[in-house]
C-alpha positions as a LaTeX table, in Angstrom:
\begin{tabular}{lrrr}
\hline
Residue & $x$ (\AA) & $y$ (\AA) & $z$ (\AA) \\
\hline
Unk1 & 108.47 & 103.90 & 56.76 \\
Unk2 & 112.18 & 102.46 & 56.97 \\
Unk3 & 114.68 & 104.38 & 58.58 \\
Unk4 & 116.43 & 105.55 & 55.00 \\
Unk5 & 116.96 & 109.13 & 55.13 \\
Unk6 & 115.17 & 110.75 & 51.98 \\
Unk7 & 116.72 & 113.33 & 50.37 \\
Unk8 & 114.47 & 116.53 & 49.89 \\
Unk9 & 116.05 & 118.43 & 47.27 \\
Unk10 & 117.54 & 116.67 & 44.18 \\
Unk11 & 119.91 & 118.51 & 42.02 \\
Unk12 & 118.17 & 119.72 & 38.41 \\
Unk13 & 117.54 & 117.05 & 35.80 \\
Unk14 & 120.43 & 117.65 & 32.92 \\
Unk15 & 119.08 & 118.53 & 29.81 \\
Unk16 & 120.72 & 116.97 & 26.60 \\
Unk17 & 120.35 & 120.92 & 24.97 \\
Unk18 & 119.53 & 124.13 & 25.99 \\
Unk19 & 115.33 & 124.77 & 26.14 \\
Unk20 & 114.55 & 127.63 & 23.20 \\
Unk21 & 111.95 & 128.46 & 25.92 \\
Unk22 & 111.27 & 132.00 & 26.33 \\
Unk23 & 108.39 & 133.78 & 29.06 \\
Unk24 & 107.29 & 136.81 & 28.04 \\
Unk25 & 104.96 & 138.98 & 30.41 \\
Unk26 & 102.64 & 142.26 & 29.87 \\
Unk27 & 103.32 & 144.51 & 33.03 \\
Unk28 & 101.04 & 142.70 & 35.97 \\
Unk29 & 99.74 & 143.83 & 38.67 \\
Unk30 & 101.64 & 141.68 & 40.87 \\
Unk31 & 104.90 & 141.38 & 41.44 \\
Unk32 & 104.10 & 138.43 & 43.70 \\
Unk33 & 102.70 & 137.01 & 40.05 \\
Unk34 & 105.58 & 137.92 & 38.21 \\
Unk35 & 107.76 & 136.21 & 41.00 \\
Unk36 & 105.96 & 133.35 & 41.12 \\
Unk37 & 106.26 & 133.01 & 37.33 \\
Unk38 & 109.93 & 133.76 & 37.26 \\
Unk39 & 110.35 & 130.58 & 39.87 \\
Unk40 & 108.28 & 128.42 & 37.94 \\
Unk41 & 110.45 & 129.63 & 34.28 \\
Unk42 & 113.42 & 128.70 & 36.35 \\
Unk43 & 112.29 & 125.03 & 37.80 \\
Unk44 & 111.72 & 124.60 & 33.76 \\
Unk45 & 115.04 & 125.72 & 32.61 \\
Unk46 & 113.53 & 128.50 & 30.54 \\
Unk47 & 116.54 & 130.81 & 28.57 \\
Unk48 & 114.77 & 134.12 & 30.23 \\
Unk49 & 111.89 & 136.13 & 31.20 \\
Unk50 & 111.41 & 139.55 & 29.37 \\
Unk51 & 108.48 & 141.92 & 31.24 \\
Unk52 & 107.40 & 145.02 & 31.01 \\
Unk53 & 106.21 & 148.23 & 33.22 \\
Unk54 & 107.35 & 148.39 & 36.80 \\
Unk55 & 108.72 & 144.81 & 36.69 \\
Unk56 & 109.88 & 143.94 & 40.26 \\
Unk57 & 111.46 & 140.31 & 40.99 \\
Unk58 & 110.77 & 139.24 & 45.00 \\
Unk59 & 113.91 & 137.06 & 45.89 \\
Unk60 & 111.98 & 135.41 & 48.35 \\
Unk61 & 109.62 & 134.08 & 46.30 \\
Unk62 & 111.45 & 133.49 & 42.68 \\
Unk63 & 114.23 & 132.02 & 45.13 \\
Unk64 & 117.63 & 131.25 & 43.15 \\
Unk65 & 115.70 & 131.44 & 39.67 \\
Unk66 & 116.28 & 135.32 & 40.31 \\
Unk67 & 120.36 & 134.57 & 40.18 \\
Unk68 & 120.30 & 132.11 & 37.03 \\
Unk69 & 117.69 & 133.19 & 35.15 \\
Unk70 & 118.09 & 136.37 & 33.10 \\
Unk71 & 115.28 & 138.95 & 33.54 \\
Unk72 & 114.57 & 141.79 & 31.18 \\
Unk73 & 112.44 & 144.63 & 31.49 \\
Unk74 & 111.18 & 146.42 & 28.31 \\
Unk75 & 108.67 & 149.16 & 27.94 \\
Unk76 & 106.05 & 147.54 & 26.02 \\
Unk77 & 106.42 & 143.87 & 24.34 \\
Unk78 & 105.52 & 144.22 & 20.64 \\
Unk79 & 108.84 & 145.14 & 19.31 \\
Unk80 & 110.56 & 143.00 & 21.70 \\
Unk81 & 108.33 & 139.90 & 20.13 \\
Unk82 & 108.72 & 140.92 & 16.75 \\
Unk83 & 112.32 & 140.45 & 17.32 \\
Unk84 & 112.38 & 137.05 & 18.80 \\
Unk85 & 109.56 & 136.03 & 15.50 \\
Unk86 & 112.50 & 137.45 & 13.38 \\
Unk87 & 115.26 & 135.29 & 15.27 \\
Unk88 & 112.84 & 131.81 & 14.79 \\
Unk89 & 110.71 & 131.87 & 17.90 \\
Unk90 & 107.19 & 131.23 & 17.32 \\
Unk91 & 104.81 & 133.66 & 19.50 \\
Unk92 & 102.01 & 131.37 & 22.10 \\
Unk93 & 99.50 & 133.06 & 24.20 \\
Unk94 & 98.26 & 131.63 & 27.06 \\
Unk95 & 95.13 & 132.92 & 26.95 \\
Unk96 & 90.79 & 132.24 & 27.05 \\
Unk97 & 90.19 & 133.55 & 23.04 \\
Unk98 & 87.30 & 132.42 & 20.90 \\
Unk99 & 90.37 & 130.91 & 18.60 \\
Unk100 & 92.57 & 129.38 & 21.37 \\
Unk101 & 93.34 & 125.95 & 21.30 \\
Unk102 & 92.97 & 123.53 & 24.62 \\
Unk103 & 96.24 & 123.05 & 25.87 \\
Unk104 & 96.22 & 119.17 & 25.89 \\
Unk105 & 96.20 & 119.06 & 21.84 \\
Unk106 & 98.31 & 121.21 & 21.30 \\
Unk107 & 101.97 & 120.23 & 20.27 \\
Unk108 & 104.26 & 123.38 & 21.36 \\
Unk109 & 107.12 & 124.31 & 18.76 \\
Unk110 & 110.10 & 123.66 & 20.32 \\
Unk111 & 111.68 & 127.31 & 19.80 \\
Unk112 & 108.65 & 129.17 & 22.21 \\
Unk113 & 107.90 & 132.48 & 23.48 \\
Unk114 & 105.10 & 131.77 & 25.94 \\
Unk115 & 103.29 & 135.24 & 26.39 \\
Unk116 & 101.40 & 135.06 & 29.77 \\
Unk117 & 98.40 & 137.41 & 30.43 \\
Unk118 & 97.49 & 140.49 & 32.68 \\
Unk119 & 96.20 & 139.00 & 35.35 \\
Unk120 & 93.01 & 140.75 & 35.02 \\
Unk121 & 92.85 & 142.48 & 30.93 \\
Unk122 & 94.50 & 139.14 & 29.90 \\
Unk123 & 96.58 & 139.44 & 26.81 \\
Unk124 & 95.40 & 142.69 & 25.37 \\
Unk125 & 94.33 & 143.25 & 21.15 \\
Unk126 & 97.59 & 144.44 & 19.83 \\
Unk127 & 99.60 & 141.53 & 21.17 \\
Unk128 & 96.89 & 139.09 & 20.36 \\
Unk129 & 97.58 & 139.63 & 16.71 \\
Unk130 & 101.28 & 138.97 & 16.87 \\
Unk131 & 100.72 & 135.72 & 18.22 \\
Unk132 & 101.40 & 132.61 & 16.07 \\
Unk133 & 98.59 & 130.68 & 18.38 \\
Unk134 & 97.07 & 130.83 & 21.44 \\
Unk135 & 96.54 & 128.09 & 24.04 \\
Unk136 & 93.93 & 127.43 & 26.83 \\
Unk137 & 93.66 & 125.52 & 30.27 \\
Unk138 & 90.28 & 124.08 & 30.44 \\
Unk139 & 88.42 & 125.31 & 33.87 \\
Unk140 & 86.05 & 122.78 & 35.05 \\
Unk141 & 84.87 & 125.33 & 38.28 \\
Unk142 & 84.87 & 128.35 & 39.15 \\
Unk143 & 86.30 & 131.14 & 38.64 \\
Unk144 & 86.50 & 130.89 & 34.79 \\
Unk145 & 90.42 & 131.09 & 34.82 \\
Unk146 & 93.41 & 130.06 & 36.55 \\
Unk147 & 95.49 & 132.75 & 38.47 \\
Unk148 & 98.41 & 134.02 & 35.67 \\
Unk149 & 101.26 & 132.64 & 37.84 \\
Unk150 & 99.33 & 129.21 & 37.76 \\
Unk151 & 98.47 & 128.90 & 34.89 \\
Unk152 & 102.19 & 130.07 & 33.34 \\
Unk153 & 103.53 & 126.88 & 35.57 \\
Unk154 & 100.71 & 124.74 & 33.64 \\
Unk155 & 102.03 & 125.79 & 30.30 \\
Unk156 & 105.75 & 125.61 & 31.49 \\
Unk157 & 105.08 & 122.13 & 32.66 \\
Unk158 & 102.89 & 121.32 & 29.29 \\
Unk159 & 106.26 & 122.58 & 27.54 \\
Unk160 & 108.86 & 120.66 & 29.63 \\
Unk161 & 106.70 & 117.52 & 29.11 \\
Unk162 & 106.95 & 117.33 & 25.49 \\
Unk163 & 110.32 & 118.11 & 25.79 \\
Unk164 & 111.95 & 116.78 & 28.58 \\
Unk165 & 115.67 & 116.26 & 27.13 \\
Unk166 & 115.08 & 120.11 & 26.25 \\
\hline
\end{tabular}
């Protein structure tokens, strides 16, 4: 290697508009999860995160998404996505269903809330039926799913990827 010094942090990439990217989150069972997804909705430029239950950011671990990233926390998430359906967001689950679509077909609209799974009930029934579609990550091992946190950074990539200018 040449004696260049190599920057390791690069400022964000500009975006040529604002991402209509929205996370929304059931209450989890770990606020290291929710963290971790908060970080990763940040990276992606995501508009905000809306949870539910005892929601708990870590700074440590969502690092300065947690200062530019607006987090909500709502009792329960139906009438919160009902609202953002009624304001021209279309409603994806990330989630293993007998109806969900694998994630490398599928062409996200560019106004998204991305609902993420319970890390161990998964999206539950009444939520499920809100939802506009619902998206998979194949698993080629084991277990038969991806940690929530993981696979929300999959999605958010997935999503940044089709739209990189945002």
């Amino acid at each position: 290697m040449d004696n260049v010094l190599q920057n390791r942090h690069k400022p964000p990439t500009p975006l040529q508009r604002p991402r209509e990217l929205i996370v929304a989150c059931p209450p989890m069972r770990s606020n290291v999860n929710l963290s971790r997804i908060v970080r990763a909705a940040g990276c992606c430029g995501a508009q905000r995160i809306v949870c539910c239950g005892n929601a708990k950011v870590i700074g440590k671990i969502a690092r300065d998404a947690e200062e530019v990233l607006p987090v909500e926390i709502h009792r329960t998430l139906p009438p919160v996505l009902k609202k953002l359906r009624e304001e021209g967001f279309r409603l994806i689950g990330l989630e293993q269903t007998s109806r969900s679509q694998c994630i490398y077909d599928f062409r996200f609209p560019r106004k998204t809330v991305l609902v993420v799974g319970n890390e161990r009930l998964g999206i539950d029934e009444e939520i499920l039926h809100l939802l506009d579609a619902v998206v998979e990550i194949p698993v080629y091992g084991r277990p038969f799913a991806h940690n929530a946190a993981t696979a929300a950074a999959m999605a958010l990539y997935e999503f940044c990827r089709q739209y990189p200018g945002g």
